[in-house]
C-alpha positions as CSV (number, residue, x, y, z in Angstrom):
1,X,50.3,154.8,182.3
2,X,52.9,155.7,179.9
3,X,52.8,156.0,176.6
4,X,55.4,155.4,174.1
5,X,54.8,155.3,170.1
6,X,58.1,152.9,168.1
7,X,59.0,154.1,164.8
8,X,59.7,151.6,162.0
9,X,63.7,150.1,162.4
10,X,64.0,151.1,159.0
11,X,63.6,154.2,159.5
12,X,65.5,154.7,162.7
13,X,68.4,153.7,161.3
14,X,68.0,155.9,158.1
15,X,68.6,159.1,160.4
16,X,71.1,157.5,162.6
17,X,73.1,157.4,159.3
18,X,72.5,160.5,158.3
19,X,73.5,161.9,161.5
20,X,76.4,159.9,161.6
21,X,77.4,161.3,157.9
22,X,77.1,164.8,158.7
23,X,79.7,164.5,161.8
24,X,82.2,162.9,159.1
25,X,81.5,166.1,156.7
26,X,85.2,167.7,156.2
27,X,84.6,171.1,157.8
28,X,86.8,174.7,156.2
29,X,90.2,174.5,158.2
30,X,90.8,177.7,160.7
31,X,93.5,179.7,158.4
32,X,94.9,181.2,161.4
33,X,95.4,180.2,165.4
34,X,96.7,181.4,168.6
35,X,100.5,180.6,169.2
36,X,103.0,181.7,171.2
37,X,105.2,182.5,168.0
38,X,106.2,180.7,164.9
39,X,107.3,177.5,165.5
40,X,108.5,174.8,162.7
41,X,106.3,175.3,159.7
42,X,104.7,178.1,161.0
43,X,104.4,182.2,160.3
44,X,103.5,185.0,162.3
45,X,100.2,186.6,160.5
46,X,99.3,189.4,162.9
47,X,97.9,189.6,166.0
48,X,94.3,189.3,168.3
49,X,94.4,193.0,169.8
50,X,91.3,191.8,171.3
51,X,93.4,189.8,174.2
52,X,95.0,191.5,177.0
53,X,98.0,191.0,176.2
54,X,97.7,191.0,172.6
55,X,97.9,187.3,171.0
56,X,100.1,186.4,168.6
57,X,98.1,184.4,165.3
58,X,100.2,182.0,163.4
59,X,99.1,179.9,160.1
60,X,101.1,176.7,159.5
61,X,102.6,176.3,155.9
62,X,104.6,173.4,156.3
63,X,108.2,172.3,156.5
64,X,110.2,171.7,153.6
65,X,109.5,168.4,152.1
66,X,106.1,168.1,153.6
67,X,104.8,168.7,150.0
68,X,103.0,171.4,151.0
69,X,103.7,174.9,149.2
70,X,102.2,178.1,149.7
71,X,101.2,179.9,146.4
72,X,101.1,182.8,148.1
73,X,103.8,185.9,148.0
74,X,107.2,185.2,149.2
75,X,108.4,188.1,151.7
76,X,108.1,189.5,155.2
77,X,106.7,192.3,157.4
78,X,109.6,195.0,158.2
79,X,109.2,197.5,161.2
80,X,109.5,200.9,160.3
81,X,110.2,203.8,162.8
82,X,109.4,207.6,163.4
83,X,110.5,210.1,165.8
84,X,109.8,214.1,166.5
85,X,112.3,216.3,167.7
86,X,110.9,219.4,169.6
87,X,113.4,222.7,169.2
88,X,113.0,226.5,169.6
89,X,112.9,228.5,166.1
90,X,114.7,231.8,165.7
91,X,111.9,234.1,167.4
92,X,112.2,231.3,170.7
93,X,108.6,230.0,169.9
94,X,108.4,226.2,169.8
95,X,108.5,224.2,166.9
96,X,109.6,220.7,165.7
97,X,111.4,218.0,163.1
98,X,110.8,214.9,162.1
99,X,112.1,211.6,160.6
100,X,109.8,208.5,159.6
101,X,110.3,205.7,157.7
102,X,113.5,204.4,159.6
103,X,114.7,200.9,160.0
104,X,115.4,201.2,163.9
105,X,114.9,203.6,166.8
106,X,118.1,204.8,166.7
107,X,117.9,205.9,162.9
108,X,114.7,207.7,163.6
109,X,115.8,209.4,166.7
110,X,119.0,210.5,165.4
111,X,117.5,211.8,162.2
112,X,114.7,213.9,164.2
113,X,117.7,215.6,165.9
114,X,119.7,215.7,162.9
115,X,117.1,217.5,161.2
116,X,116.2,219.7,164.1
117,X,119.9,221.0,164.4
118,X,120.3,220.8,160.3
119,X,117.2,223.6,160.4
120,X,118.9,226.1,162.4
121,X,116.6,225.4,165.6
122,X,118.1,225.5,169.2
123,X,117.7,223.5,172.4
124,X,116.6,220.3,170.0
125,X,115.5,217.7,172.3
126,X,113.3,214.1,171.5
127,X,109.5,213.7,171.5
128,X,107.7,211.0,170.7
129,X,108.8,207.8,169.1
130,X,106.9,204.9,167.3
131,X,106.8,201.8,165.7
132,X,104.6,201.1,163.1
133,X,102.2,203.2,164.2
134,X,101.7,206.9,163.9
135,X,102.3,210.1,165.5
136,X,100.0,213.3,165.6
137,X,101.1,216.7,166.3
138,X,98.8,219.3,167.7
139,X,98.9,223.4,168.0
140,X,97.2,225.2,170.7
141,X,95.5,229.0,169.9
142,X,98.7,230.3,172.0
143,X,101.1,228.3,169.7
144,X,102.3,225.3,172.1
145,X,102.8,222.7,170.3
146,X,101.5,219.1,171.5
147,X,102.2,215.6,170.1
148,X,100.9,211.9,171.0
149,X,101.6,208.9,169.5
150,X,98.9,206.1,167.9
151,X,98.5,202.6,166.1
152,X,97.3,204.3,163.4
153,X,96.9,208.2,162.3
154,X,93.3,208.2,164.0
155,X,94.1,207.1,167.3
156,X,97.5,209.5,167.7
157,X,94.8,212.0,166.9
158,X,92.7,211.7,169.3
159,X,94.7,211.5,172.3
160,X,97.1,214.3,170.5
161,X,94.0,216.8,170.7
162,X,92.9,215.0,174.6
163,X,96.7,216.2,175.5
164,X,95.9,219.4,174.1
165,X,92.7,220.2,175.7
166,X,94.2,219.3,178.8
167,X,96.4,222.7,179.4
168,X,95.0,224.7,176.2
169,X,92.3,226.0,174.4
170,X,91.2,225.9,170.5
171,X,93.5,222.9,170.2
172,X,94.1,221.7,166.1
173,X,95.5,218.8,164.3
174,X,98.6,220.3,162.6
175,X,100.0,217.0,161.2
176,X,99.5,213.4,161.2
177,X,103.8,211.5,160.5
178,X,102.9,208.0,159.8
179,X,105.9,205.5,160.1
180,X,103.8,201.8,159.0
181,X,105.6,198.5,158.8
182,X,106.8,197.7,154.9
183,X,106.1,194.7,153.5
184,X,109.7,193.3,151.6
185,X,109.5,190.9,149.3
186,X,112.4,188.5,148.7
């Protein structure tokens, strides 16, 4: 025999409306979501590095006339690049130049070579380039020289000393040349 015990109507439909009113409840809006890029009334805010690939995140701000406006700071993200150029000083031992803080590739390669050259080295040839990121440049106990590149200075350190320890013993961090984007306001 089954056994079932009814609750008062009243007081069914108390909770049904309660439970009802909490599903209508306006809920914080997600600032930022996955996008393929900006699109109309969009920006690019960074990206999910914990997608393979990476994921671009976008916020939307609205179009003009929407009656929207963002408060916030007017301005933009701007790449910045670095570049070492590897070169053999007067006594033949290795050694190398630099140039960070460029607005392309080109500027930074050029100017790690200039500056190589400009220093009196010989046989100047390119190393390592980034974007936005960082580069790390490792000496060895017998004074080879190793460099790796990193999102940010910890990273190009570690795998500038793993290069290292590869070939070399009593591998050390000689410098860390970090190149990060520049934010530009309008």
């Amino acid at each position: 025999m089954a056994f079932a015990r009814r609750l008062p109507l009243g007081l069914v439909l108390t909770a049904l409306f309660g439970l009802a009113l909490t599903g209508l409840t306006a809920a914080p809006a997600q600032a930022y979501y996955p996008c393929n890029g900006p699109g109309p009334g969009e920006v690019l805010i960074g990206m999910d590095n914990s997608t393979n690939p990476p994921t671009p995140l976008c916020e939307y701000v609205g179009e003009e006339g929407s009656g929207y406006a963002d408060p916030g700071p007017s301005g933009y993200w701007e790449e910045r690049f670095g570049a070492i150029a590897w070169g053999r000083d007067s006594g033949d031992g290795p050694t190398y130049s630099w140039y960070v803080n460029a607005t392309s590739f080109a500027e930074a390669e050029n100017g790690a070579l200039v500056q190589c050259q400009q220093s009196g080295f010989s046989n100047c040839i390119l190393g390592p380039s980034i974007a936005n990121g960082s580069i790390a440049v490792v000496v060895a106990n017998d004074g080879g020289l190793f460099a790796e590149w990193g999102d940010d200075s910890g990273q190009a350190k570690r795998k500038a000393l793993r290069l290292c320890k590869k070939s070399a013993k009593g591998c050390k961090v000689e410098q860390v040349l970090d190149s990060p984007a520049a934010w530009v306001s309008y």
